[in-house]
C-alpha positions in Angstrom: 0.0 0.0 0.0 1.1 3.5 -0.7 1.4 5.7 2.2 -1.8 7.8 1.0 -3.7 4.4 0.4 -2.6 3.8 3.9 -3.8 6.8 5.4 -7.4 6.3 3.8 -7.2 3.2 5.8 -6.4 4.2 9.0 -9.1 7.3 8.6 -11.9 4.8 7.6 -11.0 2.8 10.8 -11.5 6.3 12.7 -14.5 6.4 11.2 -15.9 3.4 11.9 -15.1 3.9 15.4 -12.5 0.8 15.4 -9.9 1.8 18.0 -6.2 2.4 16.9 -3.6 0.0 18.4 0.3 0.2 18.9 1.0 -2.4 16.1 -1.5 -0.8 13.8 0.1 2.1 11.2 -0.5 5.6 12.2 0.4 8.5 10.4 3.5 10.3 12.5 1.4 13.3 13.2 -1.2 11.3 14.9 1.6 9.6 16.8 3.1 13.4 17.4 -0.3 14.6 18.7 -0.7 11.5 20.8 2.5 11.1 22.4 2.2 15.2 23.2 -1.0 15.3 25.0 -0.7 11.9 26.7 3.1 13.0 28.6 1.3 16.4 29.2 -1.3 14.8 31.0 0.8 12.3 32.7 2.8 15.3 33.7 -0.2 17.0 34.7 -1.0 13.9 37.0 2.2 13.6 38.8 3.3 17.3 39.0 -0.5 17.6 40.3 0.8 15.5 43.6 3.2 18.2 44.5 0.2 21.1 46.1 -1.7 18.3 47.6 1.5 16.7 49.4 2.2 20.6 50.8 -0.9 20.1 53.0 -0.6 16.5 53.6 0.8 16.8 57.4 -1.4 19.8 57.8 -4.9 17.9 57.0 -7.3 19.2 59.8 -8.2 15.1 61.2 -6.4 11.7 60.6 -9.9 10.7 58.1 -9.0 14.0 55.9 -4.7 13.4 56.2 -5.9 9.2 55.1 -8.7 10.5 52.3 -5.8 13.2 51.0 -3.0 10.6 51.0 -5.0 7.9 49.2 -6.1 11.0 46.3 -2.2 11.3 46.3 -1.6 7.7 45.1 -4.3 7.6 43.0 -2.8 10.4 41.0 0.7 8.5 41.0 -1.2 5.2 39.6 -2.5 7.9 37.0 0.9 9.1 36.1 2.1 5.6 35.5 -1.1 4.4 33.1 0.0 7.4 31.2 3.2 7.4 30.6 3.0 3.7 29.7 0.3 4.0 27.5 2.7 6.7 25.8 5.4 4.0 25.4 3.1 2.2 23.2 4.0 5.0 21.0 7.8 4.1 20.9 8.8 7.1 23.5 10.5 5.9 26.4 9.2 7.2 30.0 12.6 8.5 30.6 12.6 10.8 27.7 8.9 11.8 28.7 10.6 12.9 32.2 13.5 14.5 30.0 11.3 16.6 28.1 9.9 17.7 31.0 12.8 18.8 32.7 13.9 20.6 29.4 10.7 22.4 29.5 10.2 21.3 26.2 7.2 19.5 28.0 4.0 21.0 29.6 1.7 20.2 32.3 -1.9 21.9 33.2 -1.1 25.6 34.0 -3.5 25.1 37.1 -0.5 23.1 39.0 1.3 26.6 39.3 -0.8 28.6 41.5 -0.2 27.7 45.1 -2.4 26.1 48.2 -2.6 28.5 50.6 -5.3 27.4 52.9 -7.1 23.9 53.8 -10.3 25.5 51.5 -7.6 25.3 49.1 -7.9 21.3 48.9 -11.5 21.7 48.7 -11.3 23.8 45.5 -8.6 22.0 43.8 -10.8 18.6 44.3 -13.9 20.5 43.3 -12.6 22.4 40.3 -9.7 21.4 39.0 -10.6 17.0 39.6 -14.5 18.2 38.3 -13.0 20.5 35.0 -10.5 16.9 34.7 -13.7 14.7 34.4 -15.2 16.8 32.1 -12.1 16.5 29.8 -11.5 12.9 30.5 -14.6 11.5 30.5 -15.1 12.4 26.5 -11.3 10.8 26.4 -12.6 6.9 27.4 -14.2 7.7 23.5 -10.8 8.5 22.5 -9.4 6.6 19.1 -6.1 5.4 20.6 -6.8 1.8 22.7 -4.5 2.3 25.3 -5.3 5.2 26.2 -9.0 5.0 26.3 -8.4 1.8 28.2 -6.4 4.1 30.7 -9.0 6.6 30.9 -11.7 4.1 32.3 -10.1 3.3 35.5 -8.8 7.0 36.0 -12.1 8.5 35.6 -13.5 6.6 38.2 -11.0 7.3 40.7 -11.3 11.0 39.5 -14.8 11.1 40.5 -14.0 10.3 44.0 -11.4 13.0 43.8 -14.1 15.5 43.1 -16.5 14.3 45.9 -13.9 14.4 48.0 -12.9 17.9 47.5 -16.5 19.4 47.3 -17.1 17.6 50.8 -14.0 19.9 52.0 -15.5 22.7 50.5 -18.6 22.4 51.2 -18.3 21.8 55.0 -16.2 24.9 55.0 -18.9 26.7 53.5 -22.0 25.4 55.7 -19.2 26.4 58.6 -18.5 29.2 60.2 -18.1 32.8 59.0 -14.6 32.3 58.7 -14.9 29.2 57.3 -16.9 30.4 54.4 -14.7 33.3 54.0 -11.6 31.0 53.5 -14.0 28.7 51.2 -15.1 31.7 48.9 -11.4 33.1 48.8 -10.2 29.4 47.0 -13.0 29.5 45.0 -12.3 33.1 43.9 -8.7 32.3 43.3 -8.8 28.9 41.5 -12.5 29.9 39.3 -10.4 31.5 36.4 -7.0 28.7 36.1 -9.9 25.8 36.1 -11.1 27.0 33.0 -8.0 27.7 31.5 -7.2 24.3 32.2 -9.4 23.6 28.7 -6.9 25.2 26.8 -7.5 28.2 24.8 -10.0 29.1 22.4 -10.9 26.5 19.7 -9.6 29.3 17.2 -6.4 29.7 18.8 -5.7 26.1 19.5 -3.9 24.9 16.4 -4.1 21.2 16.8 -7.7 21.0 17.3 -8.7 20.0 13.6 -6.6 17.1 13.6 -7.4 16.1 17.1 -11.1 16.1 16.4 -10.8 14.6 12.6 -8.5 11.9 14.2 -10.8 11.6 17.1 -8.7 11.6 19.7 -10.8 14.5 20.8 -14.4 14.5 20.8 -15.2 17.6 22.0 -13.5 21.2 21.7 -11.9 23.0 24.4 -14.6 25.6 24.2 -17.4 22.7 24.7 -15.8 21.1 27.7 -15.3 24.5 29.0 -18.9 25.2 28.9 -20.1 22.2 30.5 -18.3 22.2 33.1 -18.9 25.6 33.8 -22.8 25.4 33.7 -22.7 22.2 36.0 -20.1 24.0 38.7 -22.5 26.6 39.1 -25.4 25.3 40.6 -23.2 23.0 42.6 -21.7 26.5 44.2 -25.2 27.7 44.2 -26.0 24.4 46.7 -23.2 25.7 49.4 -23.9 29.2 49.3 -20.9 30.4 47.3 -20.4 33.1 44.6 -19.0 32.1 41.5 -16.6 35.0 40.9 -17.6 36.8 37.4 -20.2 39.9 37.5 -20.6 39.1 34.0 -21.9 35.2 34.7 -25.7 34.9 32.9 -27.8 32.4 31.8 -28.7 32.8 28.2 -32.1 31.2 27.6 -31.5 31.3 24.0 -28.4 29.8 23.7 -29.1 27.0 27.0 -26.1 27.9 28.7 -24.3 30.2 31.0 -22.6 33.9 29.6 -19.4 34.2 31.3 -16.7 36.7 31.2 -13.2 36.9 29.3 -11.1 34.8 30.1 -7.4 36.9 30.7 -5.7 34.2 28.2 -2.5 36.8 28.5 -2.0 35.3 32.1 -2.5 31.8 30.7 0.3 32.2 28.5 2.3 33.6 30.2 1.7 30.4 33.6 2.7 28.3 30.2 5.7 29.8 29.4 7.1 28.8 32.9 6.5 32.4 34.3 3.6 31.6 36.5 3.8 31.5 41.0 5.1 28.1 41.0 6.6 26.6 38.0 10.0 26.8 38.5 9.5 25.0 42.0 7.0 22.6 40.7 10.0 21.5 38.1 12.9 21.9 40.6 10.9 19.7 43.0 10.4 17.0 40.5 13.8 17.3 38.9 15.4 16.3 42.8 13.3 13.7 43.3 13.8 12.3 40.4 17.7 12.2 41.1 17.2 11.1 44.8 15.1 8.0 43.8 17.7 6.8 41.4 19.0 4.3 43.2 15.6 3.2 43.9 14.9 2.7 40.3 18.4 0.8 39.8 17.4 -1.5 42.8 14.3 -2.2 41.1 15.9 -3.1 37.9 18.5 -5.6 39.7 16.6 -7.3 41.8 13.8 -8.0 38.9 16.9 -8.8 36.7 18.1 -11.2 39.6 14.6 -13.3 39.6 14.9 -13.1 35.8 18.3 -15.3 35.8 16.9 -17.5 39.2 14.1 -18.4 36.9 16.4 -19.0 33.7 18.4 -21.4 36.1 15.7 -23.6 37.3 13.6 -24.2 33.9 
């Protein structure tokens, strides 16, 4: 087969909803495309541990400290799906980690603005876990097998993420005064960075027609961004809290909610590494990547080990 006689093939498999497997062709921009969002969001995953960990010894009872270490593992389990569903794509994990390092890598802007208070753990399970079920929920449909097949488990354990952090918030909110006060101020600082976590616009997003004709997405940035805005808001309208935009409107005609600009200057600029926390999000990653080394060797001999005890005894 020629290699446009192969690409008609691999589109009418799209089309027909057949999933895409690591022995099946692919044309290299769909491997591109795939191998760039899947390390971003395994990225996103494990860089996403570092906030959480910050308030680990600080969680208010032993049930929130066990609930908060348990969401911490389940993001490390959702780090490793990911970057071994990206090795199906012929990119090693340690080059993932590299690029990452290099900053030739991203993860979700969101994992650059600091946790300041316990409300703070609330909002990031409420927001930032809800807008990542939104996103990763239309993902189990994605075109790639192994990485739908990832998305199925980590969507579950998402979900608990996002109860979890809207029971924090929540209970702030139905609190005391102060309580509520700390609860409104996470909500007013982490409204705007969840929905930048869609990405920008469909029109300034230039990877979106592919995506969508290849099917790895289903929905646009600008879709996922609305529905998870209209659902967000009556769920802050059930605790009492104000979602921060003066401009936030339902439009009857349309069947959703009018919101204000989004500041997509600040966006950029959290992406280009100039954001509260990225250089110690990477920095912190970068030295415990180096101190768990010999870990990683260890690992690799003593599996190695069994290997040749095995060889010896068949």
């Amino acid at each position: 087969m020629t290699e446009n006689e192969k690409e008609v093939h691999f589109q009418e498999k799209i089309d027909l909803e057949m999933k895409i497997e690591p022995k099946d062709w692919m044309p290299e921009g769909y491997k591109d495309h795939l191998a760039r969002q899947i390390s971003q969001h395994a990225h996103s995953e494990v860089i996403g541990m570092q906030p959480e960990g910050n308030w680990l010894l600080r969680a208010p009872t032993l049930r929130a400290k066990a609930v908060l270490m348990a969401k911490i593992q389940d993001e490390a389990g959702h780090g490793l799906y990911l970057y071994a569903a990206g090795e199906t794509l012929g990119v090693s994990r340690n080059e993932f980690i590299h690029q990452l390092h290099e900053g030739k890598a991203k993860y979700s802007s969101i994992f650059n603005y600091p946790t300041l208070t316990w409300a703070d753990m609330g909002a990031v399970g409420w927001l930032v876990d809800g807008a990542a079920i939104v996103n990763q929920v239309s993902l189990q449909r994605t075109s790639y097998g192994p990485y739908a097949r990832a998305m199925v488990r980590i969507c579950i354990e998402e979900s608990f993420h996002q109860r979890q952090g809207y029971e924090i918030i929540s209970t702030m909110a139905l609190g005391s005064p102060e309580q509520k006060q700390m609860a409104q101020d996470a909500l007013n600082r982490m409204w705007f960075p969840s929905l930048m976590m869609f990405g920008p616009h469909d029109s300034d997003s230039p990877n979106t027609g592919n995506a969508m004709k290849w099917k790895i997405k289903r929905d646009s940035n600008d879709a996922l961004r609305q529905k998870f805005i209209d659902k967000t808001i009556q769920q802050a309208e059930v605790i009492g809290l104000s979602i921060p935009d003066p401009n936030l409107k339902w439009n009857e005609e349309k069947g959703h909610y009018d919101h204000s600009p989004i500041d997509w200057d600040e966006f950029w600029n959290v992406v280009k590494g100039n954001g509260p926390c990225n250089k110690q999000r990477v920095t912190h990653h970068k030295k415990a990547h180096d101190e768990g080394l010999w870990v990683r060797e260890a690992a690799i001999a003593y599996a190695e080990k069994q290997r040749t005890k095995e060889a010896q005894t068949v």
